[in-house]
C-alpha positions in Angstrom: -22.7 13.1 44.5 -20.0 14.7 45.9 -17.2 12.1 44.8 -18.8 12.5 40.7 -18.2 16.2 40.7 -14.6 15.1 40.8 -13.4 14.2 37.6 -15.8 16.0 36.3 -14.7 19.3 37.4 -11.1 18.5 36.4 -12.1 17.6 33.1 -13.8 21.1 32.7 -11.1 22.7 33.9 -8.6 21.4 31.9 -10.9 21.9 28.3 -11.0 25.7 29.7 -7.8 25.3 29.7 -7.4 24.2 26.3 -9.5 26.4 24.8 -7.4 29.2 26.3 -4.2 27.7 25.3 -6.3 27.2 21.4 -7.5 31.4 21.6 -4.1 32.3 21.8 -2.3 30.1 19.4 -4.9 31.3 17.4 -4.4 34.9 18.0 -0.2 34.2 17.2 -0.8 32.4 14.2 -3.1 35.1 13.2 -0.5 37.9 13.5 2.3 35.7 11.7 -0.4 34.9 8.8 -0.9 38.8 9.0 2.7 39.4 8.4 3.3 37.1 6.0 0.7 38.4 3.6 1.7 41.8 3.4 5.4 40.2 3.3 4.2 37.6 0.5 2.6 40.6 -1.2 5.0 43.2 -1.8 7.1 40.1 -3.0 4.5 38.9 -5.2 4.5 41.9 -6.8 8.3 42.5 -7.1 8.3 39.1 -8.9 5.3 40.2 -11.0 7.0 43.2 -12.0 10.5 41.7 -12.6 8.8 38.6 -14.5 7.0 40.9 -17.0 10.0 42.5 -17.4 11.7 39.7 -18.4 9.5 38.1 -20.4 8.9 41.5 -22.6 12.9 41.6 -23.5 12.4 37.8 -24.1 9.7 38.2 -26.3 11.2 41.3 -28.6 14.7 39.4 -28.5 13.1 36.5 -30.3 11.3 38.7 -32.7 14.5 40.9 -33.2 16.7 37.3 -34.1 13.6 36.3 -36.4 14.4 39.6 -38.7 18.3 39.5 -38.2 17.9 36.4 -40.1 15.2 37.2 -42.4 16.8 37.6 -46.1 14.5 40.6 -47.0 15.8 42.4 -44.4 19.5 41.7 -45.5 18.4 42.5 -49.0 16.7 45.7 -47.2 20.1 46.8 -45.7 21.8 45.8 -49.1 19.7 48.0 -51.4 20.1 50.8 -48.9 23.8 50.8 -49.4 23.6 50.6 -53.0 21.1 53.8 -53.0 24.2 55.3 -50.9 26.2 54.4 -53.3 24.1 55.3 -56.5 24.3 59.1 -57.9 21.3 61.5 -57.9 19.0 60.7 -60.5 18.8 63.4 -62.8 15.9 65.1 -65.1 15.1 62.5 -68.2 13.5 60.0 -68.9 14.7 58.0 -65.5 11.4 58.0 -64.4 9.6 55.7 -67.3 8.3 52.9 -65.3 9.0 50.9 -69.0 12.6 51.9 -68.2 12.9 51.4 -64.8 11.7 48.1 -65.5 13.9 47.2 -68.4 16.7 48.2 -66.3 15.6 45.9 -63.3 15.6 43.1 -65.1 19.0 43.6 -66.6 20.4 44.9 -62.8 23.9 42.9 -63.2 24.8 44.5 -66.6 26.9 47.8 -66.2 25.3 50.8 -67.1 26.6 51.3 -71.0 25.7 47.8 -71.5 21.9 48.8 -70.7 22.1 51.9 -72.6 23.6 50.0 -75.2 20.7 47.7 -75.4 17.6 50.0 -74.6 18.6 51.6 -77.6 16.7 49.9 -80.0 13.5 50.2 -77.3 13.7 53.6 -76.3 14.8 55.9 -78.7 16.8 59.2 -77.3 17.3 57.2 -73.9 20.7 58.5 -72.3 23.4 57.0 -69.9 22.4 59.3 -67.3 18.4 58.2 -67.9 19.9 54.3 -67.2 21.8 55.6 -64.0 18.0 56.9 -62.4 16.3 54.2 -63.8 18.5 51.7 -61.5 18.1 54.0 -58.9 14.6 54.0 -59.2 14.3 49.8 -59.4 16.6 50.2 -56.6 14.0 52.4 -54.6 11.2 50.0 -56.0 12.8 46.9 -54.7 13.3 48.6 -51.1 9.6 49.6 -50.9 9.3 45.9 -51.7 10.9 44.2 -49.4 10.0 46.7 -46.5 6.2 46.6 -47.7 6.6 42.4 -47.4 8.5 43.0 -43.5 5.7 45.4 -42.9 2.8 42.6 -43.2 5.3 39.8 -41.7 5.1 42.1 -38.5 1.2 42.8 -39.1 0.5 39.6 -38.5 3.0 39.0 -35.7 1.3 41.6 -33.7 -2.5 40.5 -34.8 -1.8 37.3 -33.1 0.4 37.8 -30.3 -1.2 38.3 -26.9 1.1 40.9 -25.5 2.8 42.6 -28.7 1.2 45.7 -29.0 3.3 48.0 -31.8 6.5 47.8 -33.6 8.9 50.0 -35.5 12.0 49.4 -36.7 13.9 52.4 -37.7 17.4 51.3 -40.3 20.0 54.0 -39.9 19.4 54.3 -43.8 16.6 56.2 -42.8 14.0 53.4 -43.8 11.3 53.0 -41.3 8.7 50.3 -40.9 5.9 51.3 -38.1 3.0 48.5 -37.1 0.3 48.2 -34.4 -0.3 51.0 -31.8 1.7 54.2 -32.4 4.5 55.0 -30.7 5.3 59.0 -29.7 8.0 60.0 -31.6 9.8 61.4 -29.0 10.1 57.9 -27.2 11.9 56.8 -30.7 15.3 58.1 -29.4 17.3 57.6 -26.6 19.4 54.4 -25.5 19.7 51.4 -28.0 18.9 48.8 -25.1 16.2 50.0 -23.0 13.2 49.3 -21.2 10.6 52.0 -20.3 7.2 51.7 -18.2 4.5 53.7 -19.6 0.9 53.8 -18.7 -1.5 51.3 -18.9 0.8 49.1 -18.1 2.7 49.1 -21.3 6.4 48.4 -21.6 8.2 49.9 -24.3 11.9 47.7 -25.5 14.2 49.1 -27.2 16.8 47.1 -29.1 19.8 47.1 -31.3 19.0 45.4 -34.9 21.7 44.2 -37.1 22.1 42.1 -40.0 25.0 39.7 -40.6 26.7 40.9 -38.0 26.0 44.6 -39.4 24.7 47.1 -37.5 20.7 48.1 -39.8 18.9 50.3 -37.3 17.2 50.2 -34.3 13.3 48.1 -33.1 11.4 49.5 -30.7 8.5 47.2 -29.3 5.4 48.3 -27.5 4.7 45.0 -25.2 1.1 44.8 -23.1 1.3 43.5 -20.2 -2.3 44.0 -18.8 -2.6 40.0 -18.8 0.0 39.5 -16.5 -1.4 42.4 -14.3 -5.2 41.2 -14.8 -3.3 37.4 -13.1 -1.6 39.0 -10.8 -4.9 41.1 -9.5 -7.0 38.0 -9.6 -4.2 36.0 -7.7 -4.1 38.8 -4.9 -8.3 38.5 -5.2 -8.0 34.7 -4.4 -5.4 35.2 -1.7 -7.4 37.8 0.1 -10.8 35.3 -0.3 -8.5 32.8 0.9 -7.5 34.8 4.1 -11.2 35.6 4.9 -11.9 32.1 4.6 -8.8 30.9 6.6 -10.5 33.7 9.6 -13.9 32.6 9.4 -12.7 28.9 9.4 -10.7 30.1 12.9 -14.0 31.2 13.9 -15.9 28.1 13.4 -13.2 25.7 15.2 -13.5 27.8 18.1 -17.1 27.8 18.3 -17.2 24.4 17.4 -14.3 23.4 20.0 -16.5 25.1 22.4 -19.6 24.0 21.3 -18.3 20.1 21.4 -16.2 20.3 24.9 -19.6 20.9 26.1 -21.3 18.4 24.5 -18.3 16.0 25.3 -19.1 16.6 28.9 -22.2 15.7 29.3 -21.2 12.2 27.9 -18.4 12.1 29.8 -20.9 12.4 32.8 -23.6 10.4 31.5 -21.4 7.3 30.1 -18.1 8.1 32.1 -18.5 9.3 35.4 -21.9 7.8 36.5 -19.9 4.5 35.2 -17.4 4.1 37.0 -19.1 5.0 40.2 -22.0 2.5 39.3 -18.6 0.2 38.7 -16.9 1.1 41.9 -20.2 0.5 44.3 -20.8 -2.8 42.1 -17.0 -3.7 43.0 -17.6 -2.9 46.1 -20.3 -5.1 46.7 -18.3 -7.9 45.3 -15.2 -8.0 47.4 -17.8 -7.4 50.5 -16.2 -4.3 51.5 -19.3 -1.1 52.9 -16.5 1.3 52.1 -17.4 4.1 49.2 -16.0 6.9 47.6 -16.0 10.4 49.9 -15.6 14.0 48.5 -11.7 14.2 48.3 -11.9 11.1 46.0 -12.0 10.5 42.6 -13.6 8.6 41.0 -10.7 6.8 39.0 -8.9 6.4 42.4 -12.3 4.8 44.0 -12.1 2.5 40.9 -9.0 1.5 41.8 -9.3 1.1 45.3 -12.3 -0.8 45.0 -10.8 -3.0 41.9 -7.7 -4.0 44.5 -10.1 -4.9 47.2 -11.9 -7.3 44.4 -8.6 -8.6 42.9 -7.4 -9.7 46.7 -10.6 -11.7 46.9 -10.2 -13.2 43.2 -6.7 -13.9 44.1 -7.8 -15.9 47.2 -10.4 -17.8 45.4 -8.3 -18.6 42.7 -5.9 -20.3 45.0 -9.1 -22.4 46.2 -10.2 -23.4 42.9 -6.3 -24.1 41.5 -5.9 -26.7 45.3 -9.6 -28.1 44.1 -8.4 -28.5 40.5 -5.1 -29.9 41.1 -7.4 -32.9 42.9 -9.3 -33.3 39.8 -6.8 -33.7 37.6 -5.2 -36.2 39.7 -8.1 -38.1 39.8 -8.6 -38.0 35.7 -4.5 -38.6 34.9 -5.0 -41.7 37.4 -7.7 -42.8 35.3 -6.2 -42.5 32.0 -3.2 -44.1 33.6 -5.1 -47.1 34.7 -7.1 -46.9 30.8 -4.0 -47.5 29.4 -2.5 -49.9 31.4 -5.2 -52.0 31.3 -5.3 -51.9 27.4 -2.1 -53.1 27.3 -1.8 -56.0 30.3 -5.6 -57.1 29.1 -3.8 -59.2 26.7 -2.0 -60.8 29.5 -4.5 -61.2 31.8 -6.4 -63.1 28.9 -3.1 -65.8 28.1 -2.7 -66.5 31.8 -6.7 -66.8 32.0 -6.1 -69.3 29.0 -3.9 -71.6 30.0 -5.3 -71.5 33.7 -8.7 -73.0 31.7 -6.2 -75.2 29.7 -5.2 -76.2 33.1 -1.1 -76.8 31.7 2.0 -74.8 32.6 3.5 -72.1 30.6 5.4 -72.8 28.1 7.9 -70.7 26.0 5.8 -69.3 24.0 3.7 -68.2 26.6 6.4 -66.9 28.6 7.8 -65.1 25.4 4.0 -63.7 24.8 3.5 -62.3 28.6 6.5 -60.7 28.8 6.0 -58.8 25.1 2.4 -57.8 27.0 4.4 -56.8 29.9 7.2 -55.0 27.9 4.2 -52.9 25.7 2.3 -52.3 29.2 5.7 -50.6 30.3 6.6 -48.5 26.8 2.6 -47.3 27.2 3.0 -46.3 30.6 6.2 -43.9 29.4 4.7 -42.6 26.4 2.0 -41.4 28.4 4.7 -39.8 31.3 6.0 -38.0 28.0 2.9 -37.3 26.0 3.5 -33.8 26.2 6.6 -33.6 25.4 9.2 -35.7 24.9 12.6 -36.6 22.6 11.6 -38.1 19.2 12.8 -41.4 18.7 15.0 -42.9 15.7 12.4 -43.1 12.9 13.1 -45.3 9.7 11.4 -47.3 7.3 9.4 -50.3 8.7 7.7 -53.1 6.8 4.5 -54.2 8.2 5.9 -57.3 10.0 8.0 -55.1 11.9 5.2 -53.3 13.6 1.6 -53.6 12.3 2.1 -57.4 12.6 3.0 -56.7 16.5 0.1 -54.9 16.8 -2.4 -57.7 15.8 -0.8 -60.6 18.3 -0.9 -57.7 21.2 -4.8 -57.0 19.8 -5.9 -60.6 19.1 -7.0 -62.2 22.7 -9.1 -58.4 22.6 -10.6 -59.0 19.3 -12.1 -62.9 19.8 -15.4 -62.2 21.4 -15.7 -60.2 17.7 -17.8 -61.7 14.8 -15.2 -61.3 12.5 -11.5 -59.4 11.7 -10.8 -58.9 8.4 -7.2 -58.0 7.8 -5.7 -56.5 4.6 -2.6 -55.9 4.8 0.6 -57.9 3.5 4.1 -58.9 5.6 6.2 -56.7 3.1 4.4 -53.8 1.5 3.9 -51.0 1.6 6.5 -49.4 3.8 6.3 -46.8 6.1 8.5 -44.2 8.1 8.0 -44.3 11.3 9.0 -45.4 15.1 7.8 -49.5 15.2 7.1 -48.9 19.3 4.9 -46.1 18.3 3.2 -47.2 15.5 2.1 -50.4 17.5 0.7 -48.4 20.0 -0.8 -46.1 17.4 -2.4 -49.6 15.6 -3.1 -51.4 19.5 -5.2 -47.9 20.3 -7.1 -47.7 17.3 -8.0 -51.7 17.3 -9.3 -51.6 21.0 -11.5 -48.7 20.4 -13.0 -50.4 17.2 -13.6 -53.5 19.5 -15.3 -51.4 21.6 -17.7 -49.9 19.9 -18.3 -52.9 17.4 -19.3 -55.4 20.6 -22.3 -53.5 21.1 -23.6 -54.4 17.7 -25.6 -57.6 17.2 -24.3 -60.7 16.4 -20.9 -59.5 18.1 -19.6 -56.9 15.4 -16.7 -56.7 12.8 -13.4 -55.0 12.3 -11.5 -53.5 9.4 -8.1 -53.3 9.4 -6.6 -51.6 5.8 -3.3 -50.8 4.7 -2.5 -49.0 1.5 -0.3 -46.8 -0.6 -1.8 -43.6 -2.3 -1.1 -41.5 -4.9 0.4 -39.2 -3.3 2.8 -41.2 -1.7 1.3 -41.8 1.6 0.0 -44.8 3.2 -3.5 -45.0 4.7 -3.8 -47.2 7.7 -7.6 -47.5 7.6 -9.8 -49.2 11.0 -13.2 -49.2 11.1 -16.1 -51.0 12.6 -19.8 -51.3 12.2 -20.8 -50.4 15.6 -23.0 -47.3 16.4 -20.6 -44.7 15.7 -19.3 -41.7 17.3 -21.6 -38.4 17.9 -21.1 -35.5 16.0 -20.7 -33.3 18.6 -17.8 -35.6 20.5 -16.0 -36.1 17.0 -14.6 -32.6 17.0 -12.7 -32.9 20.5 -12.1 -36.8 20.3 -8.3 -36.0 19.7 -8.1 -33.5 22.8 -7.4 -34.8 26.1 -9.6 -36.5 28.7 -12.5 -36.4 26.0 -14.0 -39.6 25.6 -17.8 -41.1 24.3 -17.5 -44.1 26.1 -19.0 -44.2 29.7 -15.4 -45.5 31.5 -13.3 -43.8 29.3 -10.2 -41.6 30.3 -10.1 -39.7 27.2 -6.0 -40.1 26.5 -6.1 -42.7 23.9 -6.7 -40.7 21.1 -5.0 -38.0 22.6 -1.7 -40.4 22.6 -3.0 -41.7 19.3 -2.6 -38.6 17.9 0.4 -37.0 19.8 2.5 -40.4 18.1 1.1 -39.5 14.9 2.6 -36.0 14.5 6.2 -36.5 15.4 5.8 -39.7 12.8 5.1 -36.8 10.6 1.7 -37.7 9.8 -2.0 -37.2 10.5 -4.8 -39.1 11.8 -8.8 -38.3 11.1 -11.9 -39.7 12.4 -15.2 -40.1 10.4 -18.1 -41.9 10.1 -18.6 -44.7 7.6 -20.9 -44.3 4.9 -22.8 -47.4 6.2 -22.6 -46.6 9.5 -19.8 -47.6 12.4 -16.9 -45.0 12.7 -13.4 -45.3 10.2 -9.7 -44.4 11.8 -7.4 -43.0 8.8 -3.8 -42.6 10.1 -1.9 -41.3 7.0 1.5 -42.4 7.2 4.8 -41.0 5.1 5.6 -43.6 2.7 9.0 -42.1 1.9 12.3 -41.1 4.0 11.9 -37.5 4.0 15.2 -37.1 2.2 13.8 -38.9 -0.7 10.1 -36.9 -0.4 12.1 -33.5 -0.8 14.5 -35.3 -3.8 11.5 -36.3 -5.5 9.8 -32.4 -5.2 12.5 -30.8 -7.3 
């Protein structure tokens, strides 16, 4: 118990630690979030402030440029200085609306010409009656065009959200007053201005001319309680968001706390008692009696102990590699002596022939044992090099030059045989390929068909196939009629020193299949749909210059 209360106790000390290390970054970051508000604050507000400013002169200079260029307004200015210019209306009959009318529809003639002809309309009418008639349509067509600016500017201020009141004051002395009143002691002072009042009101004055003519002066009462009711809910949400921020700082701390402890409990329940069970278990294994004492930890007993245990797996590893190394002497010694007796079986059977035959040798014979004794040798170096080994020159062979090999080295094998059926021709198709290792490839595949279709009755048959497919390739089919090959052995026939028959060294397929690759090809082993077992080596039927010619 001693040793457990080791790491442990560290691990406790270090998440006290921590959490001292967590209280006071979060104590800083506290005092710098602090600071920043009231920082972020007073700027929030100067930007407030300076943005409603702002936006106020923005908003009156647009509706000051929408009069400057409204016509009634130049017309405005234009009558003024024609009431300027007009004399005083004198007592008469100047005042006749009839009159005043005649003469406003007639405005271009001179004044003789009117009088002239209002004399046959209104009897006893003077010149100087004509002169305050046109003042009179003068002051009728002001009250016009100021009543139709007047309701332009109603309607402006009924639908804008922050224009509260307008006047605009000519220097004629004509005045047009909308909205919210303005004192009239704010309607003086500089012609560009901008002055707070309460309730957070803004009040812009501005210079108004027309055509480049100076016509008066607008002064605009702008609201900005929207932008203060935004700004007051945005310092609402940032103060809800700084309570949240400090309860959240509360609840990681308490949940830091809250989960070191939790975290070690587990850490002594699936940690600690672990790795002690581990060490004492280690222990046992490497046969030491030696355990973990008070000024250990447990990691460092671990690794002690896991030393101790990889000195003793070290040791027995060297025993089992030595017993190994025996084995697989034994098993390439018996795939060495598999596949030299495939090949000198031939042999053996010619010189058991003619010893029957009771004759000597002749040069055929000779010729025969010494391509037996020639293949025996080639089989015994592809096997040195079935690992690995240089590729040889590969061309295009025609079945005499290899496949026809194969079947004089295979046919003293394949007598005892009910029957070989062979179909394939001398001259088609061709194939690209080694001709040593295809007739090892073809030698391999026709033993193990013997073999397995001897133990059928009546002495078995073989298969042997060769043909072009559509794709270009060409199948070099064997099969046989014997039992076939388990399931379970099928899937690993192709690996080394696995074999299904009872004095087999498992490297003929192995080679089979090793020779097949480098050719480029592929070779797959099935059962028949009748029964037996089928070899399929598929072969390239094209020089791999012409295969890559023909893909584009």
């Amino acid at each position: 118990m001693s040793a457990r209360r080791g790491l442990e106790a560290r691990l406790r000390g270090w998440g006290w630690g921590g959490f001292a290390v967590l209280a006071g970054a979060y104590a800083a970051a506290l005092v710098v979030l602090l600071l920043l508000w009231e920082n972020q604050t007073r700027a929030i507000d100067q930007e407030l402030d300076a943005y409603t400013t702002t936006e106020s002169v923005v908003l009156s200079r647009l509706l000051i440029y929408d009069l400057a260029s409204d016509p009634r307004l130049w017309e405005t200015h234009r009558l003024e200085l024609l009431l300027r210019e007009a004399p005083p209306a004198a007592p008469g009959r100047g005042s006749d609306e009839e009159l005043i009318a005649f003469v406003r529809s007639n405005l271009d003639w001179p004044d003789t010409e009117i009088w002239k002809r209002s004399e046959s309309q209104f009897k006893g009418v003077k010149l100087s009656d004509i002169s305050a008639a046109r003042r009179g349509a003068y002051e009728d067509m002001l009250e016009e065009r100021l009543t139709g600016i007047r309701d332009d500017l109603w309607a402006r201020v009924t639908f804008s959200d922050n224009l509260r009141g307008v006047v605009l004051k000519s220097d004629g002395g004509a005045e047009i007053s909308v909205g919210q009143d303005i004192p009239p002691d704010l309607l003086r002072g500089p012609a560009q201005a901008t002055r707070q009042l309460p309730n957070d009101r803004l009040l812009v004055t501005l210079p108004l001319t027309v055509q480049a003519n100076r016509w008066g002066t607008a002064y605009l009462l702008v609201d900005r309680s929207i932008v203060v009711r935004l700004r007051e809910s945005l310092m609402g949400t940032l103060s809800k968001g700084l309570w949240a921020l400090l309860v959240l700082l509360v609840l990681m701390t308490g949940a830091w706390t809250a989960w070191w402890s939790v975290l070690l409990r587990r850490v002594r329940r699936e940690v600690v008692a672990p790795i002690v069970d581990l060490a004492h278990r280690m222990e046992e294994r490497s046969g030491s009696d030696e355990s973990g004492n008070g000024e250990t930890s447990e990691p460092e007993w671990l690794s002690t102990a896991f030393d101790r245990l990889m000195d003793r797996l070290v040791r027995q590893q060297e025993q089992l590699l030595a017993a190994q190394k025996l084995g697989l002497m034994e098993r390439v010694g018996a795939g060495l002596s598999h596949e030299i007796n495939n090949a000198l079986n031939p042999a053996r059977l010619r010189l058991d022939e003619l010893a029957m035959e009771g004759r000597a040798p002749g040069k055929e014979d000779i010729l025969a044992l010494r391509e037996y004794l020639g293949h025996a040798q080639q089989v015994l170096k592809d096997l040195t090099f079935a690992v690995k080994r240089p590729s040889g020159p590969l061309r295009m062979l025609r079945p005499h030059e290899w496949l026809a090999v194969a079947r004089r080295l295979s046919d003293p094998a394949l007598q005892g045989l009910a029957g070989v059926d062979w179909r394939a021709g001398d001259e088609e198709p061709e194939v690209y390929g080694e001709p040593q290792w295809l007739v090892q490839v073809a030698v391999n595949l026709l033993l193990n068909a013997r073999d397995a279709a001897s133990v059928s009755p009546g002495g078995g048959h073989v298969r042997v196939g060769l043909d072009e497919s559509s794709e270009g390739t060409v199948l070099l089919t064997i099969s046989d009629d014997g039992p076939g090959v388990d399931p379970q052995v099928a899937e690993h026939l192709f690996e080394p020193y696995v074999t299904s028959k009872p004095k087999g060294s498992g490297l003929g397929l192995f080679v089979v299949d090793q020779l097949v690759r480098r050719m480029g090809g592929s070779v797959d082993l099935r059962r028949g749909t009748t029964g037996g077992t089928v070899a399929e080596v598929r072969l390239k039927g094209k020089m791999p210059s012409e295969v890559d010619d023909g893909g584009r």
